[in-house]
N, CA, C and O of each residue as an XYZ file, in Angstrom:
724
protein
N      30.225    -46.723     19.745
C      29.652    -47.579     20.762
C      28.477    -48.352     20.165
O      27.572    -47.610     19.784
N      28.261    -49.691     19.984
C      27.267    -50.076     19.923
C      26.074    -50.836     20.962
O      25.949    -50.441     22.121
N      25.778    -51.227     20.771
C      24.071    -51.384     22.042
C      23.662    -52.048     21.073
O      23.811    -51.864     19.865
N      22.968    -53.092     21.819
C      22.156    -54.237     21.344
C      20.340    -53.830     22.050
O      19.950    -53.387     23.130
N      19.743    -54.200     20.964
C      17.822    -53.568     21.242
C      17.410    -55.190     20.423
O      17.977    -55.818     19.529
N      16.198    -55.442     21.206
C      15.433    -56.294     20.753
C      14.589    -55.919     19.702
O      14.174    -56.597     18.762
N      14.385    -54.714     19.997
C      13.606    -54.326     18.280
C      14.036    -52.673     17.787
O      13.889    -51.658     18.467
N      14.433    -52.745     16.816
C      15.045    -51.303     16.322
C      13.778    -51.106     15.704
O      13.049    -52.096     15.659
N      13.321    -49.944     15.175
C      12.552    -49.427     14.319
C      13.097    -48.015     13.445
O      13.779    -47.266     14.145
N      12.966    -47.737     12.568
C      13.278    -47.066     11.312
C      12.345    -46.415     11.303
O      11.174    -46.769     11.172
N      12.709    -45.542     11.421
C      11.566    -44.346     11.136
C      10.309    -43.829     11.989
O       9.502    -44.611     12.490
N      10.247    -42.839     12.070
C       9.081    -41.948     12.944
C       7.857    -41.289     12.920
O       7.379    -40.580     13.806
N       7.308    -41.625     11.654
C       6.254    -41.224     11.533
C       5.005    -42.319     11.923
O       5.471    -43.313     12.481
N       3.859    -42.354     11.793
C       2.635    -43.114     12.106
C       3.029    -44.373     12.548
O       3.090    -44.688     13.737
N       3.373    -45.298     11.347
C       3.506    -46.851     11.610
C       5.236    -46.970     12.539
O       5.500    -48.040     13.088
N       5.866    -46.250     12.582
C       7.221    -46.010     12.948
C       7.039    -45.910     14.837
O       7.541    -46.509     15.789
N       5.962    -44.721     14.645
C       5.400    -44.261     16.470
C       4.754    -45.501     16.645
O       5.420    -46.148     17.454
N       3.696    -46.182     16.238
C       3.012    -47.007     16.717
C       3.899    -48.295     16.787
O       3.956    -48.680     17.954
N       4.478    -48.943     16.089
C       5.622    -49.791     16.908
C       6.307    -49.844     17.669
O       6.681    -50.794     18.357
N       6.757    -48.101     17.641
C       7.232    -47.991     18.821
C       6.820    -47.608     20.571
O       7.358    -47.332     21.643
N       5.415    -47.834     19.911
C       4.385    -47.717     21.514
C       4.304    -48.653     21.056
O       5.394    -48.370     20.559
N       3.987    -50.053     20.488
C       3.318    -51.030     21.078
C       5.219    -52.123     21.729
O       5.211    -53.255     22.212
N       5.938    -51.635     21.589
C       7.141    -52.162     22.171
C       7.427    -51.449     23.789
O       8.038    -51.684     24.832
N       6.705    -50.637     23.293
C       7.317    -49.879     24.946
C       5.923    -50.646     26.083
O       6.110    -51.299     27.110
N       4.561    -50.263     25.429
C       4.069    -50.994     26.008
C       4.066    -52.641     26.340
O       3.538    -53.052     27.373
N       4.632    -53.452     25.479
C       5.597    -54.347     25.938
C       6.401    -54.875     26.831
O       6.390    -55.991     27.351
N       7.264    -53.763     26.994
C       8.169    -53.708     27.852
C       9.575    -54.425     27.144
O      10.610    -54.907     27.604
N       9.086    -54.243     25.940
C      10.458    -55.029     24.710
C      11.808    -53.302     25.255
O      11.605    -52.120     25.531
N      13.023    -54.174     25.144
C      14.249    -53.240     24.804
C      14.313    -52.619     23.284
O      14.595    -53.280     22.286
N      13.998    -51.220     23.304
C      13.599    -50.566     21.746
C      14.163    -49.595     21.478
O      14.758    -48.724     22.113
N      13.990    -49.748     20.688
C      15.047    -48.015     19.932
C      14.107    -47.349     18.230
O      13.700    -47.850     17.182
N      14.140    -46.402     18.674
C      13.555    -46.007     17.637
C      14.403    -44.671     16.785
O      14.611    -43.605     17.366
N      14.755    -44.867     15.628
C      15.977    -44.461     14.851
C      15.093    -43.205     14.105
O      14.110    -43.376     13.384
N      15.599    -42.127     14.408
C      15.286    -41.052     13.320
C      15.913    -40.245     12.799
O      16.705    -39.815     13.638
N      16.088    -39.582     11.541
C      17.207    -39.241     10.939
C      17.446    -37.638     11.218
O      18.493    -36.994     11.146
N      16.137    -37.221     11.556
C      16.156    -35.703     12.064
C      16.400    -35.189     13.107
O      17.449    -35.559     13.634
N      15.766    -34.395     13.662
C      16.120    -33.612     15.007
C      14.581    -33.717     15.653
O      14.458    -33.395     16.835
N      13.591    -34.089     15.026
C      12.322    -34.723     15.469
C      11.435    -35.856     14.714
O      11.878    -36.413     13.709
N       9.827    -36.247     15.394
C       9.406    -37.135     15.256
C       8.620    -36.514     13.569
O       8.414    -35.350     13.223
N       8.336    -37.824     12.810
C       7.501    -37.656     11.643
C       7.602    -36.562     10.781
O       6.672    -35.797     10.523
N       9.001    -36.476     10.233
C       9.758    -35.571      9.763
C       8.793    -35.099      8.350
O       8.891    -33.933      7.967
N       7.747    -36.191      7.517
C       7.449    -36.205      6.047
C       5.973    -35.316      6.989
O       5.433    -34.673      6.089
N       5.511    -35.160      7.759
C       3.896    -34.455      8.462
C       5.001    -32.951      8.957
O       5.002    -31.909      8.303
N       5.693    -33.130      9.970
C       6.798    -31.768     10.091
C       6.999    -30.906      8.789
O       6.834    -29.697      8.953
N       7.291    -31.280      7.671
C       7.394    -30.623      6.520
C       5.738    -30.237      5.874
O       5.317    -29.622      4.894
N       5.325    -30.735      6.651
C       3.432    -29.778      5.706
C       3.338    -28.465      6.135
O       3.626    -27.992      7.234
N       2.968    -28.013      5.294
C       2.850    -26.738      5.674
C       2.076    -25.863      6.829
O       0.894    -26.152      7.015
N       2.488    -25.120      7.390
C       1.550    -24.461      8.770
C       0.489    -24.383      8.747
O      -0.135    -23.658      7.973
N      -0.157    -25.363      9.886
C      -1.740    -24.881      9.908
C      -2.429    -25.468      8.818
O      -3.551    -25.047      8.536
N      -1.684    -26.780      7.886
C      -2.380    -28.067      6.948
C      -3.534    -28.847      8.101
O      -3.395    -28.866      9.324
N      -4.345    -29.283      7.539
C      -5.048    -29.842      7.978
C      -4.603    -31.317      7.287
O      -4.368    -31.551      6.101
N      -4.567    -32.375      8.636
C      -3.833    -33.526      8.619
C      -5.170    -34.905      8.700
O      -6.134    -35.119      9.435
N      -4.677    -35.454      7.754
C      -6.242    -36.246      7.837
C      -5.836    -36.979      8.561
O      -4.616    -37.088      8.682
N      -6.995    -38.000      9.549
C      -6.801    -39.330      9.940
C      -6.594    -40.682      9.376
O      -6.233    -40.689      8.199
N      -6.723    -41.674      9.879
C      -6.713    -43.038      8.980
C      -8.182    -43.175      8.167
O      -9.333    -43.022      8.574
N      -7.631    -43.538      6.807
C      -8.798    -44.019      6.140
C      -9.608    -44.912      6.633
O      -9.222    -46.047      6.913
N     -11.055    -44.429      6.827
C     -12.244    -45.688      7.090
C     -12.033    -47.226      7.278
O     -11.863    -47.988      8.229
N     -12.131    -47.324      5.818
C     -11.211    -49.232      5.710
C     -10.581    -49.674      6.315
O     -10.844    -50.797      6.744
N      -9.314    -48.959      6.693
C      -8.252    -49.524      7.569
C      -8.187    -49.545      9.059
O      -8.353    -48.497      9.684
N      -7.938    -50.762      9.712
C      -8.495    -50.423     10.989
C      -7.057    -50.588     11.987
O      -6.147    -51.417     12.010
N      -7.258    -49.793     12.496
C      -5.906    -49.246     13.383
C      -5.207    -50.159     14.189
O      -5.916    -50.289     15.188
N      -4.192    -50.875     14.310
C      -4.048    -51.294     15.661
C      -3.318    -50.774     16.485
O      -2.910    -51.716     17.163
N      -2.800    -49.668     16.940
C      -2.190    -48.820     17.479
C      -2.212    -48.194     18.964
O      -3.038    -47.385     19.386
N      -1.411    -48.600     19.478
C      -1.826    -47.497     21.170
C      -1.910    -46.129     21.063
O      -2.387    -45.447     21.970
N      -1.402    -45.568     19.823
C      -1.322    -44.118     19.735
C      -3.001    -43.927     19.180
O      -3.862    -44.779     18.962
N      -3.031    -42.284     19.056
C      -4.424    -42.147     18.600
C      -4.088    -41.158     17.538
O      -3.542    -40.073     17.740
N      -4.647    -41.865     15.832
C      -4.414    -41.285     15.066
C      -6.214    -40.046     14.750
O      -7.158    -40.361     14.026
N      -6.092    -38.827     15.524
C      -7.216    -37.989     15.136
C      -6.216    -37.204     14.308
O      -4.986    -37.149     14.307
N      -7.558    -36.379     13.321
C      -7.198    -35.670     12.320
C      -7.143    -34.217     13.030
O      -7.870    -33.983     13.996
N      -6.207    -33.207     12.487
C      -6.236    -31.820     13.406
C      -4.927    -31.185     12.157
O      -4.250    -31.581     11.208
N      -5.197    -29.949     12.986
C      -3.956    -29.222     12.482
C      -2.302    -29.709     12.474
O      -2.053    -30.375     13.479
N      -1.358    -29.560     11.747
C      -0.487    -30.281     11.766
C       0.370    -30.115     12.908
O       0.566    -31.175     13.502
N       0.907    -29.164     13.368
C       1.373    -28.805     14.857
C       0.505    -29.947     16.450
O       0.945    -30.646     17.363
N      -0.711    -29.564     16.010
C      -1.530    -30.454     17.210
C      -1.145    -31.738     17.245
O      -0.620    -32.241     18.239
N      -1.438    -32.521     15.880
C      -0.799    -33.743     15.336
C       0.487    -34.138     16.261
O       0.666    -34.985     17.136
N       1.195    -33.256     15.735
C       2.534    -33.626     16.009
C       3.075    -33.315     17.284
O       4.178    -33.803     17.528
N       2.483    -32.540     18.232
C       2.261    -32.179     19.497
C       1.542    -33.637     20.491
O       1.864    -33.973     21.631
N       0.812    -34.088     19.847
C      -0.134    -34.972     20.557
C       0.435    -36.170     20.307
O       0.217    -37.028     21.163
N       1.382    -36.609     18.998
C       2.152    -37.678     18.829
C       3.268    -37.602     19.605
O       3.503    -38.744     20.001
N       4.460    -36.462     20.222
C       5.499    -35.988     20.744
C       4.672    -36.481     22.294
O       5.343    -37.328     22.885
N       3.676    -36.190     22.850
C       3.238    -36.265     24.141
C       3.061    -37.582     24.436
O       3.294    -38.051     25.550
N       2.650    -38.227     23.476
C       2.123    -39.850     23.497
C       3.691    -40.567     23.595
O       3.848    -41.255     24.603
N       4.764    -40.487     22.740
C       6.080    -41.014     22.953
C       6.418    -40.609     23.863
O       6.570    -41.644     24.511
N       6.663    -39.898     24.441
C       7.113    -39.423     25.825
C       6.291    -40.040     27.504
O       6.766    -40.267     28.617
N       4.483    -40.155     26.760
C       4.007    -40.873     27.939
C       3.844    -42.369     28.270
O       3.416    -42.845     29.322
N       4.391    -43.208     26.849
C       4.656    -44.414     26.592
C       6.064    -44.828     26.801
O       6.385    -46.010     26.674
N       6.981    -43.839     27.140
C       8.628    -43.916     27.312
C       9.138    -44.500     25.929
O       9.712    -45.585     26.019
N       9.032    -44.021     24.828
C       9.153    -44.396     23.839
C      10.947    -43.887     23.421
O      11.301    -42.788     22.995
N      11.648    -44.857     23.659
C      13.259    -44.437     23.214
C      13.590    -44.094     21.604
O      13.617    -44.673     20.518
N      13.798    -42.912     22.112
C      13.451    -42.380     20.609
C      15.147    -41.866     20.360
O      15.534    -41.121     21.261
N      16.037    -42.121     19.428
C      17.362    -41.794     19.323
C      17.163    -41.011     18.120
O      16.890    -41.685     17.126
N      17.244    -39.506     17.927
C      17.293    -38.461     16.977
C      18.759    -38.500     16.234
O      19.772    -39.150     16.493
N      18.474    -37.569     15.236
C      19.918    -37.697     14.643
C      20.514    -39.034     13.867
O      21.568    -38.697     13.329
N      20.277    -40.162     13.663
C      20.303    -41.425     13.806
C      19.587    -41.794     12.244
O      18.480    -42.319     12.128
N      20.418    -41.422     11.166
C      20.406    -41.829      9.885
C      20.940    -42.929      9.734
O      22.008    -43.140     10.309
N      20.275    -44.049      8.824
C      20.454    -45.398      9.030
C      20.801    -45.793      7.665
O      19.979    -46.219      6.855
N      22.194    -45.620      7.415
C      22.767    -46.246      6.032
C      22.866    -47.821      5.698
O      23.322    -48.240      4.635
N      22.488    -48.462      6.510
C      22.948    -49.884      5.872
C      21.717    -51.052      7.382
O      21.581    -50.979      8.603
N      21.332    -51.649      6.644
C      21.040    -53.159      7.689
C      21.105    -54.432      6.914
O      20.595    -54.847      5.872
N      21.813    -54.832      7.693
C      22.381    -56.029      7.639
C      22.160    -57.182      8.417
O      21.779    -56.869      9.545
N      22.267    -58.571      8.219
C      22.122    -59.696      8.797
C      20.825    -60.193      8.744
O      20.205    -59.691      7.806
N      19.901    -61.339      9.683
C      19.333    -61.925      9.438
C      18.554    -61.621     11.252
O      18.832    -60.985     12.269
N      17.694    -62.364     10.847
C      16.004    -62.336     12.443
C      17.334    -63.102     13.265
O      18.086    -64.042     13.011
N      17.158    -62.134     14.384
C      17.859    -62.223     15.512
C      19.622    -61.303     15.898
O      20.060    -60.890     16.972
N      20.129    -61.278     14.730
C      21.352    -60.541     14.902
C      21.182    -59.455     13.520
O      21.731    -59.863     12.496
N      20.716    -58.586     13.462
C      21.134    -57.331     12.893
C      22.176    -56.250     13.121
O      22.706    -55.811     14.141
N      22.303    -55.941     11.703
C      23.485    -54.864     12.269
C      23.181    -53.558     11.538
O      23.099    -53.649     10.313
N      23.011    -52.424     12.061
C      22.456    -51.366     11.437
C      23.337    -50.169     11.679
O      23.464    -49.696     12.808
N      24.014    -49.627     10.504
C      24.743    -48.804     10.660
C      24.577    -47.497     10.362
O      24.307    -47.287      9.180
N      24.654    -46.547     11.071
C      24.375    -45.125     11.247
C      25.345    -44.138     10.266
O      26.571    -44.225     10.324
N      24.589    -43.093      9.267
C      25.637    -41.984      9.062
C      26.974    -41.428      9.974
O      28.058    -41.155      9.456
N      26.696    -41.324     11.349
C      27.629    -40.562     12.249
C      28.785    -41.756     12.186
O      29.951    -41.566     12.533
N      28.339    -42.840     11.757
C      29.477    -44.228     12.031
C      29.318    -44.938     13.319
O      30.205    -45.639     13.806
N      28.033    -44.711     13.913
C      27.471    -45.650     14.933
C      26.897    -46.864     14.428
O      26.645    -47.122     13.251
N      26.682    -47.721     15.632
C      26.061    -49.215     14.791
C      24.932    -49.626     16.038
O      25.048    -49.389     17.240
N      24.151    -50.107     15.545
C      22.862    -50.360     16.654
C      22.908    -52.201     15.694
O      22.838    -52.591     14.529
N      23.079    -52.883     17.205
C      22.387    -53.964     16.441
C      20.830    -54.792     17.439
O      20.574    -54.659     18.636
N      20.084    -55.581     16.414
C      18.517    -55.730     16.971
C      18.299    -56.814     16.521
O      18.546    -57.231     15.390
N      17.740    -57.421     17.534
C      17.048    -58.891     17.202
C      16.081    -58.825     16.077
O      15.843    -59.716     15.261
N      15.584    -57.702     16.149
C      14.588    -57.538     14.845
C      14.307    -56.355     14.722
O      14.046    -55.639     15.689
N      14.315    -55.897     13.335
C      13.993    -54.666     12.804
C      12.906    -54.638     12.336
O      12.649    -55.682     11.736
N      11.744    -53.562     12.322
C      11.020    -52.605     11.625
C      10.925    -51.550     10.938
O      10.818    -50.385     11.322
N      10.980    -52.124      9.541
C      11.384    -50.725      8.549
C       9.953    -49.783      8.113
O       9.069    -50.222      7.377
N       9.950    -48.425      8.731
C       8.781    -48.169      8.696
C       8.969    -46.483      7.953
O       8.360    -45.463      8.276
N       9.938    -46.641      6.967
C      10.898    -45.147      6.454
C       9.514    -44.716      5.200
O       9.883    -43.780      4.491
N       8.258    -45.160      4.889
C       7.262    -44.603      4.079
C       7.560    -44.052      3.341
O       8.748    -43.748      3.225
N       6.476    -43.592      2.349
C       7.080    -43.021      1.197
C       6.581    -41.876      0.434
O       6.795    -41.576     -0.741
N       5.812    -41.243      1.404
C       5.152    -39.465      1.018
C       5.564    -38.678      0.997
O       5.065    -37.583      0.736
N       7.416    -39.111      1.457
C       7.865    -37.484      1.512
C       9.234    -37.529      0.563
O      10.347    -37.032      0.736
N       8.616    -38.422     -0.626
C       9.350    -38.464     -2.435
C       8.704    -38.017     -2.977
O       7.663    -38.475     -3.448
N       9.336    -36.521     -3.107
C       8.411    -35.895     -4.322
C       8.609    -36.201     -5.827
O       9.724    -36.591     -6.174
N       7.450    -36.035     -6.924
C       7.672    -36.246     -8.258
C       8.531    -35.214     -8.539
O       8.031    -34.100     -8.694
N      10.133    -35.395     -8.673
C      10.252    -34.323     -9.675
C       9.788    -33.972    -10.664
O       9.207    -34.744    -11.426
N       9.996    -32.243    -10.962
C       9.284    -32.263    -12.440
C      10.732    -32.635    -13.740
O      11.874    -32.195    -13.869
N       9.947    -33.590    -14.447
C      10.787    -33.777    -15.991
C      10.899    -32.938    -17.159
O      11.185    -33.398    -18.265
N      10.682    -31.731    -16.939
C      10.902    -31.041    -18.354
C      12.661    -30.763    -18.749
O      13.491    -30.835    -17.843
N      12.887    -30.591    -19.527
C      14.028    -29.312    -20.140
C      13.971    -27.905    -19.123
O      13.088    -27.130    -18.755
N      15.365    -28.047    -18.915
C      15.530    -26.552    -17.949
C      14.939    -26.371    -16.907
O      14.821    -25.261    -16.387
N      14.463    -27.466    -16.429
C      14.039    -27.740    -15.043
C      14.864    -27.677    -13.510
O      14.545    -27.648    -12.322
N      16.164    -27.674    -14.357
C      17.550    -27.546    -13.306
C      17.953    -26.063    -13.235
O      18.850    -25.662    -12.493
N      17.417    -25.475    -13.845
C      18.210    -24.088    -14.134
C      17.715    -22.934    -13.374
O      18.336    -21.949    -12.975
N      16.338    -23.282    -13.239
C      15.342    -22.791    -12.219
C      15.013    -23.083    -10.843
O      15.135    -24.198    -10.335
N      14.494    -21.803    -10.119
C      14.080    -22.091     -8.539
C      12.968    -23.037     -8.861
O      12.063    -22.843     -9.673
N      13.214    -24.366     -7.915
C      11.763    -25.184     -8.068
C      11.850    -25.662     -6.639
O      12.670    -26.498     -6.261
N      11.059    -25.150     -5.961
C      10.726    -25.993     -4.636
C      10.083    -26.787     -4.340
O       9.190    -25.953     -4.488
N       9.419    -27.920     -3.945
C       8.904    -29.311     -3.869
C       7.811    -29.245     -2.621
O       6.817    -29.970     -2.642
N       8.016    -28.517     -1.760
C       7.732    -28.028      0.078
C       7.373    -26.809     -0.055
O       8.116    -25.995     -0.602
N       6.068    -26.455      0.467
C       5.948    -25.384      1.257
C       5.836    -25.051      2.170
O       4.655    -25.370      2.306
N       6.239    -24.351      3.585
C       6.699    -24.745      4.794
C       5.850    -24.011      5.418
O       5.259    -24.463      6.398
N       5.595    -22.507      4.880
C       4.679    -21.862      5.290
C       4.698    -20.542      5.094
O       5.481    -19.663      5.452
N       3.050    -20.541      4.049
C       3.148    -19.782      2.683
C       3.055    -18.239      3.247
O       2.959    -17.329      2.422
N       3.084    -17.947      4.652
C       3.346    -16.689      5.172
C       4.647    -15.779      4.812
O       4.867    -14.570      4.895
N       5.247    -16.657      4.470
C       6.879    -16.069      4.599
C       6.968    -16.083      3.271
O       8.082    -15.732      2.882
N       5.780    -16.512      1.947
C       6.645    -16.167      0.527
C       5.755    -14.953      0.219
O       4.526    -15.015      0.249
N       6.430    -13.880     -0.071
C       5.066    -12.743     -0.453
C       5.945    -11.825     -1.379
O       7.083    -11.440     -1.112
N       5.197    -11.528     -2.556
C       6.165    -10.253     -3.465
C       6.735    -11.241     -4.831
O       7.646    -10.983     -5.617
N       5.925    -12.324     -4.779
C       7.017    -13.325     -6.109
C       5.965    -13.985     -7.129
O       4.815    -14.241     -6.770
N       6.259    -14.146     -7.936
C       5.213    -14.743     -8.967
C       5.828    -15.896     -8.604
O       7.022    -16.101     -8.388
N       4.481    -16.955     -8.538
C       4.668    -18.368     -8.430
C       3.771    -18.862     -9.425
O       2.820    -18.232     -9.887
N       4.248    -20.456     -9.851
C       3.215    -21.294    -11.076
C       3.636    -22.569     -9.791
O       4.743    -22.988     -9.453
N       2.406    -22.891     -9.352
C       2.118    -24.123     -8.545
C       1.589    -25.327     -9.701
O       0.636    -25.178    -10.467
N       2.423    -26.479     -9.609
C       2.017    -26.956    -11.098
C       1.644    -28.638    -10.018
O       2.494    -29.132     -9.278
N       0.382    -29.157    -10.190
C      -0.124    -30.293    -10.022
C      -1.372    -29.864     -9.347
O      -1.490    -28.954     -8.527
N      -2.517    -30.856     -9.933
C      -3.742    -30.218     -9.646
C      -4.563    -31.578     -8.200
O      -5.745    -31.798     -7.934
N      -3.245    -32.198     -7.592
C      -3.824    -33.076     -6.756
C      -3.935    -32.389     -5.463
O      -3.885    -31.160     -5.412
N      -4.080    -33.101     -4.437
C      -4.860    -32.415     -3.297
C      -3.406    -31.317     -2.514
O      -3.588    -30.232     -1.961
N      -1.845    -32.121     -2.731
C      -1.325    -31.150     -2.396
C      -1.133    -29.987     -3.063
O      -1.028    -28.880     -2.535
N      -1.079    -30.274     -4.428
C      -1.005    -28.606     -5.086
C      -2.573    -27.813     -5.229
O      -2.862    -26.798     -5.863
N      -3.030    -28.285     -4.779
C      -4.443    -27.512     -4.793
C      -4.209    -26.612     -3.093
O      -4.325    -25.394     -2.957
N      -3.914    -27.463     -2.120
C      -3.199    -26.929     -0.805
C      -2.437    -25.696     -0.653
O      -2.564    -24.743      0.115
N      -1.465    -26.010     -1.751
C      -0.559    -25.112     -1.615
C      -0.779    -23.809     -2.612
O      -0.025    -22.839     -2.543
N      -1.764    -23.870     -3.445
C      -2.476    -22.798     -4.243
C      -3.051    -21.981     -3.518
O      -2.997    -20.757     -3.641
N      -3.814    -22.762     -2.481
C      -4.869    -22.010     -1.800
C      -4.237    -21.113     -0.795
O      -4.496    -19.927     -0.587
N      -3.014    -22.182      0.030
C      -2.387    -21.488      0.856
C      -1.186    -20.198      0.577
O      -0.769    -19.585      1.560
N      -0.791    -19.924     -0.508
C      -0.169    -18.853     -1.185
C      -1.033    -17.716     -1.831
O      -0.599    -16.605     -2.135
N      -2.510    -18.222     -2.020
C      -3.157    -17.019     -2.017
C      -3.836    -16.479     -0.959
O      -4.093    -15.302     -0.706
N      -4.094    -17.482     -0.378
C      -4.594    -16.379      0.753
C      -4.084    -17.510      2.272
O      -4.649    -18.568      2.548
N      -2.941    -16.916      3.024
C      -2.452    -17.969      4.201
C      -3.171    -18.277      5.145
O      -2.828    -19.192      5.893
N      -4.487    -17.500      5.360
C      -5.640    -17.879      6.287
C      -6.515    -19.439      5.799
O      -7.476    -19.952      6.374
N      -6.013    -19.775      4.941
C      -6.320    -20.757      4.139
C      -5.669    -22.141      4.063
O      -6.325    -23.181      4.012
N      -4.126    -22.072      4.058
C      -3.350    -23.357      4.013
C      -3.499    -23.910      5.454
O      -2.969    -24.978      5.763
């Protein structure tokens, strides 16, 4: 079945929600495409009880949503409440293999083999939740996980957390002691 939307949007996290509140507040016909089973799938994957920063200083928001900094659950609790109190049409499940055409007739075709087409699209699919693989030799041969979901549940295993930026410093802290991540 396809359905025609005046503005599709791609993706669900920050800039993804906030287009898609400033369309609802609008009153534009919208759809908002996500490939999971919920909103801001790359913040969903931080680990339990991360502390989620806000927008950098510099940048100044234009958003109906309210980006405060909090625990990641709250975050994502308080973003889930805001789409829901903005009527934000949010279509889950809704992996978006292909767009096509030009401003005014798009055609956007779905994994399941659905097609959404939109007067105009917003591609808002970001890019924090590509991790660096690591490049060594024998890097395939080994358990290497990329995510830590929540360092409660790994206990009894020698781990080497290898990157000394703010997420692997995170996830150091939070595997030694989980009162911590």
């Amino acid at each position: 079945m396809t359905r025609r939307y005046g503005v599709a949007i791609v993706g669900s996290g920050p800039a993804g929600l906030s287009a898609a509140a400033r369309a609802a507040v609008r009153g534009l016909d919208h759809v908002l495409l996500e490939k999971t089973d919920h909103l801001s799938d790359t913040i969903f994957k931080y680990q339990r009880g991360k502390h989620v920063m806000a927008t950098p200083v510099q940048l100044v928001l234009r958003s109906d949503l309210e980006f405060d900094a909090g625990r990641r659950e709250d975050v994502l609790e308080r973003w889930r409440s805001a789409a829901d109190a903005f009527t934000v049409n949010v279509r889950f499940h809704a992996e978006v293999m292909s767009v096509e055409g030009s401003r005014g007739a798009f055609i956007i075709r779905l994994s399941d083999g659905g097609v959404v087409e939109a007067e105009t699209v917003v591609l808002a699919i970001g890019t924090a939740g590509n991790p660096n693989r690591l490049a060594i030799p024998g890097a395939e041969t080994v358990r290497i996980d990329y995510q830590l979901d929540d360092p409660r549940e790994i206990t009894g295993e020698d781990i080497v957390v290898v990157g000394g930026g703010d997420a692997g410093i995170e996830n150091a802290l939070g595997l030694a002691d989980p009162e911590l991540g």
